[in-house]
N, C-alpha and C positions, 0 to 999 in steps of 0.2 A: 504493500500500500504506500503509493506516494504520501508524503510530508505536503502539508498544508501550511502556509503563512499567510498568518493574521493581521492586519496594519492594527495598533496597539491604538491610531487617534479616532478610525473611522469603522474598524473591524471589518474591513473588506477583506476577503481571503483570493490569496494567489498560488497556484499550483508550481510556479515558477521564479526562484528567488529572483533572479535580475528582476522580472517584472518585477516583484514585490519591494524590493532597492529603489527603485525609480519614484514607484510609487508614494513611499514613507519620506524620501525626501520633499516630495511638492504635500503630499498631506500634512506634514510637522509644519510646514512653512504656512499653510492658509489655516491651520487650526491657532497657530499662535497668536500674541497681541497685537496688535496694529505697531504699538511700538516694535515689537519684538521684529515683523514685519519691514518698518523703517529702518533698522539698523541693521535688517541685513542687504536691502538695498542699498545704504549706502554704501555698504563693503564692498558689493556687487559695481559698485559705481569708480569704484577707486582707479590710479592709474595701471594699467598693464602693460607688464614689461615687455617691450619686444624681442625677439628671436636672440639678439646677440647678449643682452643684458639676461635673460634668462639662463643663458650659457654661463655666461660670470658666476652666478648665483649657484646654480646648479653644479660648478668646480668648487666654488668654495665651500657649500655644504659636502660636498664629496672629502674636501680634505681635513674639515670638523668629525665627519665620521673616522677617517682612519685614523686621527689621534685618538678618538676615544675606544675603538678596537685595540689600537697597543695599551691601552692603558688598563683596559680589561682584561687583556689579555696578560700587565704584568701582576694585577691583583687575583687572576686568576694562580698564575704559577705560584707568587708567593703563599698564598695559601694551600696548593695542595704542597707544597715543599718543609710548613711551617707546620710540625707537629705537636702534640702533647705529651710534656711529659710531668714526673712529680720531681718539687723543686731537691726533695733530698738526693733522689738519685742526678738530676744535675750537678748537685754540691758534692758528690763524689768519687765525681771527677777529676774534683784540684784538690791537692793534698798539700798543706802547710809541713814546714820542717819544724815546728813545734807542736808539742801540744798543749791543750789548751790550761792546766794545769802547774806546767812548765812556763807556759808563757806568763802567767801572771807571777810565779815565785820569783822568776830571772828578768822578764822585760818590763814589769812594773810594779812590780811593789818596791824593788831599790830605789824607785826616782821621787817616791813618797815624801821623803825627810826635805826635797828641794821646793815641796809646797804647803808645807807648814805655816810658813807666815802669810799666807794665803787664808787659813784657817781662823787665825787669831783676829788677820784684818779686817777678815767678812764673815765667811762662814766656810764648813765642813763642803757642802755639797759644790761650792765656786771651786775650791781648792778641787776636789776632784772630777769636776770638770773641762778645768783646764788641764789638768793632769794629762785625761784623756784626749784631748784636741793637739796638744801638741805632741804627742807622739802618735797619735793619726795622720797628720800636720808630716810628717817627716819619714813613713814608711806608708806613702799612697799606692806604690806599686807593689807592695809586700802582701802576700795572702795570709792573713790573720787566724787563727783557730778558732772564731769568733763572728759567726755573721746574723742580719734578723732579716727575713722575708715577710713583708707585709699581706697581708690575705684577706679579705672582706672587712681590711680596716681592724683585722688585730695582726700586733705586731708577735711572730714567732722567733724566736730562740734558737740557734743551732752552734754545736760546740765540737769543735773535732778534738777527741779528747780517749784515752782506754776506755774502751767498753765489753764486759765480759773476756778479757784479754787479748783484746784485736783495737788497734787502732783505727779510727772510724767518724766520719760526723753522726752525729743525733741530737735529736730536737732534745731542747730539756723544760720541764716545765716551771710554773713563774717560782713555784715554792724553790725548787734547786734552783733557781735565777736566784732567788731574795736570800740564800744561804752563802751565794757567793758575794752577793753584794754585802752584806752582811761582814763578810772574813776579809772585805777588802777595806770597810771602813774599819774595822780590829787591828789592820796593819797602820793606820795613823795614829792610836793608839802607841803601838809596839814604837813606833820613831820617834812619839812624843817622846815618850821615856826615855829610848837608849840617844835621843841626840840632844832637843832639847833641856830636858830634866836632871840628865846627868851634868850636862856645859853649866848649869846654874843650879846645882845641887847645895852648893855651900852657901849661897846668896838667899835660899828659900830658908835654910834652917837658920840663918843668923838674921833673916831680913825680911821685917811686916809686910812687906812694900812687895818684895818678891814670892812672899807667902801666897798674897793676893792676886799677883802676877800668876801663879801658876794655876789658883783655883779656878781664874777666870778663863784662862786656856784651857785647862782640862776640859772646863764644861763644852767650850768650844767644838775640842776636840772630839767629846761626845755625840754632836751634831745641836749642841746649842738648846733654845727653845724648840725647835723641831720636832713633832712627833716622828719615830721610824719609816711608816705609812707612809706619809709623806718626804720624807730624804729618798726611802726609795724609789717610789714611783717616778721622784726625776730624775733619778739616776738611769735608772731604766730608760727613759724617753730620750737621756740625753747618747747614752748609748747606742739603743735602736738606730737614731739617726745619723750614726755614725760608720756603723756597720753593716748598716743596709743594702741589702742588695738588689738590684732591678734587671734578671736575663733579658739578655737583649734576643739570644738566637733559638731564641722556642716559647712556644705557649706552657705554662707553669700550673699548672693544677694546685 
């Protein structure tokens, strides 16, 4: 059984689309408004190009089209070339010559005692922030045991460090995050004493003045008024963005 078409304005039926084409075009035109009418005659009215000017047009739409085929064509390739993968098995690919344990005992908790007065002058958290900026600051090309990959806006943790006796990254969670950060503000602590406290040990036991001097620094050194909660949450944020990582040559789950 032949297909029947219906005009949708006048519900005439045609056995024959061209006819029915033809048709819907002059019926949409006399069914519409008088305005609607007028303005397409005056389109109808406008100038028409002649023979050679039509050619111009007709090349330069021709060469609109083939830049946007290459361009399709290059966001085609790139993404079937652009695969998924998950970001740890990316980060296991590049292997630091520390680990991540080693790195804190040997790369930085020695440089601690040189931000001390950082401590006293402001506070716990500046001091070991710039801590860490200047020696990010100075080993930009060095693969660190230490990086955070951002994910639906929370920032993750990953540590290349022994794990069940295999060297290895693995994510860690915020509680073993906040135990490290925890052992790292403990080591400003450990320098107060053996650098500070020792250099003016005689000066506190014979001297009000330096009594006072060291009660005030300790508290300092404590992280001050600060609740922990707070010292470390910015610790954390100031490190996330410091060791952040953004793959450039794959999609990252």
């Amino acid at each position: 059984m032949m297909n029947e078409f219906n005009c949708l304005y006048c519900n005439k039926k045609y056995k024959q689309k061209y006819n029915y084409i033809r048709h819907v075009n002059i019926c949409k035109f006399l069914k519409s408004s008088v305005k609607e009418q007028n303005d397409n005659i005056e389109l109808e009215s406008e100038y028409i190009p002649n023979p050679y000017e039509m050619f111009q047009l007709i090349k330069e739409l021709n060469l609109e089209n083939e830049s946007l085929k290459k361009r399709l064509l290059k966001l085609e390739t790139k993404s079937s070339t652009t695969k998924k993968i998950n970001f740890l098995e990316w980060l296991q690919t590049y292997k630091p010559c520390i680990t991540f344990e080693k790195w804190l005992t040997q790369e930085i908790y020695p440089n601690i005692g040189d931000y001390l007065d950082i401590v006293f002058n402001k506070d716990l958290f500046q001091a070991i922030d710039k801590l860490m900026k200047q020696y990010f600051n100075t080993c930009k090309d060095v693969m660190v045991p230490i990086c955070c990959y951002q994910k639906n806006k929370v920032n993750n943790i990953y540590v290349y460090d022994m794990f069940d006796g295999v060297e290895t990254w693995q994510q860690i969670s915020n509680t073993i995050l906040e135990k490290y950060i925890s052992h790292f503000c403990d080591q400003f602590i450990v320098a107060f004493t053996e650098i500070w406290y020792k250099k003016h040990k005689e000066l506190i036991e014979t001297s009000e003045k330096y009594q006072e001097l060291y009660m005030e620094n300790y508290k300092k050194i404590l992280g001050g008024k600060e609740n922990k909660d707070t010292l470390y949450g910015k610790i954390k944020l100031s490190l996330c963005g410091l060791v952040k990582k953004t793959p450039k040559v794959a999609t990252i789950n």
